[in-house]
C-alpha positions in Angstrom: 11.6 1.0 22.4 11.3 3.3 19.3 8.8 5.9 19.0 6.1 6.0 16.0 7.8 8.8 13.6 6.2 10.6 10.5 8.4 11.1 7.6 6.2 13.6 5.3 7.2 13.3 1.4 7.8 17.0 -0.2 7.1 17.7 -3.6 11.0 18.7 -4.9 10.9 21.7 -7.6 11.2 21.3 -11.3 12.5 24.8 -11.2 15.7 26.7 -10.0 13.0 28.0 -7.4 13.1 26.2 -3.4 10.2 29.2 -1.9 7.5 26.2 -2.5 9.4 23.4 -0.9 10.4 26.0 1.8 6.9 26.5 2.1 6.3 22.5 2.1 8.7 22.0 4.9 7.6 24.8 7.2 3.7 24.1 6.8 4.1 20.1 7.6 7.4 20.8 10.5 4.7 20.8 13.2 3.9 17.2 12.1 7.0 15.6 10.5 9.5 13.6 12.4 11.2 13.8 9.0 11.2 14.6 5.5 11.4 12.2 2.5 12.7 13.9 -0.5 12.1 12.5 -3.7 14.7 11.7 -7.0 13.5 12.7 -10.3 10.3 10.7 -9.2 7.4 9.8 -12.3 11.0 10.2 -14.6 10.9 14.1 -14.7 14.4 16.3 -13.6 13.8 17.9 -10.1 16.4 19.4 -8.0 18.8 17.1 -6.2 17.5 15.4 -3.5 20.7 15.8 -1.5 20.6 19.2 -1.8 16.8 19.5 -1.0 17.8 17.6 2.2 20.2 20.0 3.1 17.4 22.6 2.6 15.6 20.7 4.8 18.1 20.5 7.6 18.7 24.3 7.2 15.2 25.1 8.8 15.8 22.5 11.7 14.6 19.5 10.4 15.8 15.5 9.9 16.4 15.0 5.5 16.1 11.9 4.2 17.4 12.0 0.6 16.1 9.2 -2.0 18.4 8.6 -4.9 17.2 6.0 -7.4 19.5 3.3 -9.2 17.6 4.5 -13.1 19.7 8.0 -13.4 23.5 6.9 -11.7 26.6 5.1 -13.0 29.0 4.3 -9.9 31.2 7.6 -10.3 27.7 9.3 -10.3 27.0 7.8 -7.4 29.6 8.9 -5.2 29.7 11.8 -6.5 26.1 11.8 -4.7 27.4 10.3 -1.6 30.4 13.1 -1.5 28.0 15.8 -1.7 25.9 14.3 1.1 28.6 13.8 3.2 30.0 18.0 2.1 26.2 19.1 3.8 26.0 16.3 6.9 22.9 14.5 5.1 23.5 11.4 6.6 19.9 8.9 5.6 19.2 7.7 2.0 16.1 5.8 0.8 17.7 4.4 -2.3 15.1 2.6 -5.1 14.7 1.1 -8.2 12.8 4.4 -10.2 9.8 5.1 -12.6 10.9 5.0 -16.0 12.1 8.0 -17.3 9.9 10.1 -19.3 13.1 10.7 -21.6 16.3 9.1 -22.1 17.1 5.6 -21.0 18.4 3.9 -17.7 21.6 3.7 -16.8 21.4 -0.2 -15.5 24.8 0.0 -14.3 23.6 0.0 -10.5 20.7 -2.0 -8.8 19.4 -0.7 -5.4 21.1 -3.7 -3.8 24.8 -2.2 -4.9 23.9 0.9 -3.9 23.4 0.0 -0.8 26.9 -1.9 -0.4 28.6 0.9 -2.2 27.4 3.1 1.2 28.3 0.7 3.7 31.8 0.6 2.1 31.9 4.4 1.9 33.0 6.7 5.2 34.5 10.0 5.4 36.8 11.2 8.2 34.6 13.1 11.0 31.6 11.9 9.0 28.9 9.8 10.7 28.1 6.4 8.7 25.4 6.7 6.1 22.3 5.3 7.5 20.3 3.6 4.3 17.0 2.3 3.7 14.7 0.3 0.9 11.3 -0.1 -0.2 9.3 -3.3 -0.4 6.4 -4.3 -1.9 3.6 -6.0 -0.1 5.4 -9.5 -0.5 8.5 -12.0 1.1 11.6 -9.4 1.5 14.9 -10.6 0.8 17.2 -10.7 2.9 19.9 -8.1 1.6 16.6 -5.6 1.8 16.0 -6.7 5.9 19.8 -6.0 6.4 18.9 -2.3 5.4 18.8 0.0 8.0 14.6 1.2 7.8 12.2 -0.2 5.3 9.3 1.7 3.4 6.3 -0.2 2.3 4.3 0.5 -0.3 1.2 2.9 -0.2 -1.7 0.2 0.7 -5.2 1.6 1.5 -6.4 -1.0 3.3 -5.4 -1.2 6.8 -6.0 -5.3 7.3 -4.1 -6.0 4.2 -0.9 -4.0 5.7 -1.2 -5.7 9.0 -1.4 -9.2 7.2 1.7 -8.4 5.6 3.3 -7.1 9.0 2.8 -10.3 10.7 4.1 -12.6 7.8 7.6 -11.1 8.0 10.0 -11.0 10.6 12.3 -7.7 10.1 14.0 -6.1 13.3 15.0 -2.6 11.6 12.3 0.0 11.6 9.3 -0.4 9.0 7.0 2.7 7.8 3.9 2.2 5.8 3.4 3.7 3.4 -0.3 6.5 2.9 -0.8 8.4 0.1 -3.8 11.4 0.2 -6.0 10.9 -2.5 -6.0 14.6 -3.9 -9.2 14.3 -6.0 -11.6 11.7 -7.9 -8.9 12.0 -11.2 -5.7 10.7 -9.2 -8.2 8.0 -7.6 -9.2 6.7 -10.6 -5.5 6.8 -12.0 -4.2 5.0 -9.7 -7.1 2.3 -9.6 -5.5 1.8 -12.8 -2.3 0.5 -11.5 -2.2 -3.5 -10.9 -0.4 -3.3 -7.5 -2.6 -0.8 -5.9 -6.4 -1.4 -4.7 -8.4 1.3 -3.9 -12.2 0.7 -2.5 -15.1 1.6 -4.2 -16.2 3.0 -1.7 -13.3 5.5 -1.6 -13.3 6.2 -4.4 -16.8 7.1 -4.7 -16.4 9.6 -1.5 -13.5 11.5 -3.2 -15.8 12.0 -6.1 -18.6 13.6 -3.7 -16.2 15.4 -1.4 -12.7 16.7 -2.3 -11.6 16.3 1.2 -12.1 12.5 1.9 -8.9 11.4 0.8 -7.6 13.6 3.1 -9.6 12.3 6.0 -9.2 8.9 4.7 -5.0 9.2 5.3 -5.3 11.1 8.6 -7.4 8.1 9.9 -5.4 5.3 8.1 -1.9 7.1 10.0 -3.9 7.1 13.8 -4.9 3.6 12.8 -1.3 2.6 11.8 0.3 4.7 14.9 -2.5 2.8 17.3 -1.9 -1.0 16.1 1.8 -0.8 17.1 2.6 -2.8 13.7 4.4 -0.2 12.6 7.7 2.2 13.3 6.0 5.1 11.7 4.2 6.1 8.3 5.5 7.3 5.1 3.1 10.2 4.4 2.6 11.2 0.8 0.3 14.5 1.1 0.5 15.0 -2.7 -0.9 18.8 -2.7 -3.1 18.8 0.0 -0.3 18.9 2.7 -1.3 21.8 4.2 -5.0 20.3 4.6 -3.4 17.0 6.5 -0.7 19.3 8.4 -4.1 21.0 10.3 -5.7 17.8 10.9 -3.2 15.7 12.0 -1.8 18.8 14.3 -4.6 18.0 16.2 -4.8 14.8 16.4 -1.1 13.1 16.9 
């Protein structure tokens, strides 16, 4: 039987500089099963994820590296899987991408290829890649249930994720996905956005008290852990990780 797991999201830097992911990593280690690095995420440059995992795994934790299908051609790709393999990173979360804030997609790989392209790539003395997907709250295809973990979405309603749960039948871990609400401007921003549905209610508490969206995660992940639905949560702190990281050292 697997055990629930917490895979905590860091913020990769923008900058030659890795002190505030450093500090990221060692604030949230007490908590995290793992850490979910993202690639070039909201279409802005960032460090590699591969070599933020390797960061990660220098101060005695599991890296999960996400690569996105927007930025690569193939050669770029393994190039990415090369360097992976060069520093023992080992799990990928590979997805589709925002769109780039500059520049244009490469649409020369899709999620699904990238996926194939790993399960055809090995390395002598290297461990196979392990690789993973994201789905939406909806039917998942079958090339995405042959992955080897799944991420789902950020929901913030707890029925709707267990609906979901019991409509599909997947056999490969599956994390849910909980996003802090870091104040009442993100709420509000991403209230805006046609797949996500925030409460009214929630809302209205971040705008009174700063700290409700973190109380609001830490209670959605003891939910999640206590239905058994799920393998574990993706946790996206946003900047109030060292807020959830004292709660939730408590409480797990």
């Amino acid at each position: 039987m697997r055990g629930f797991e917490l895979v905590c999201e860091v913020e990769p830097p923008t900058r030659p500089d890795l002190k505030k992911v450093r500090h990221q990593i060692g604030v949230m280690s007490p908590i995290a099963d793992a850490f979910l690095i993202p690639d070039n995420h909201i279409g802005r440059a960032t460090v590699s994820s591969v070599a933020v995992a390797n960061e990660v795994q220098a101060m005695g934790s599991r890296g999960i590296a996400c690569l996105n299908s927007r930025d690569r051609n193939l050669l770029g790709f393994r190039r990415d899987l090369l360097t992976a393999a060069a520093y023992g990173v080992e799990q990928f979360l590979f997805v589709h991408g925002d769109d780039p804030a500059e520049g244009a997609r490469t649409s020369q790989l899709t999620v699904r290829t990238m996926i194939e392209q790993a399960r055809e790539t090995s390395y002598p003395g290297c461990n196979p890649f392990q690789v993973g997907a994201a789905t939406r709250l909806r039917t998942v295809p079958r090339w995405k249930a042959e992955a080897d973990f799944l991420y789902v979405q950020v929901s913030y309603d707890l029925d709707e994720l267990l609906r979901w749960r019991e409509s599909v039948d997947l056999d490969i871990p599956v994390y849910a996905g909980v996003m802090v609400l870091a104040s009442a401007k993100m709420a509000h921003n991403l209230a805006a956005l046609p797949q996500l549905s925030i409460p009214d209610a929630l809302i209205d508490a971040v705008e009174r008290d700063r700290d409700a969206g973190v109380d609001h995660a830490c209670e959605q992940i003891l939910k999640i852990r206590d239905s058994g639905a799920f393998d574990g949560v993706h946790l996206i702190p946003v900047s109030r990780y060292r807020q959830v990281a004292a709660r939730l050292e408590r409480e797990l």
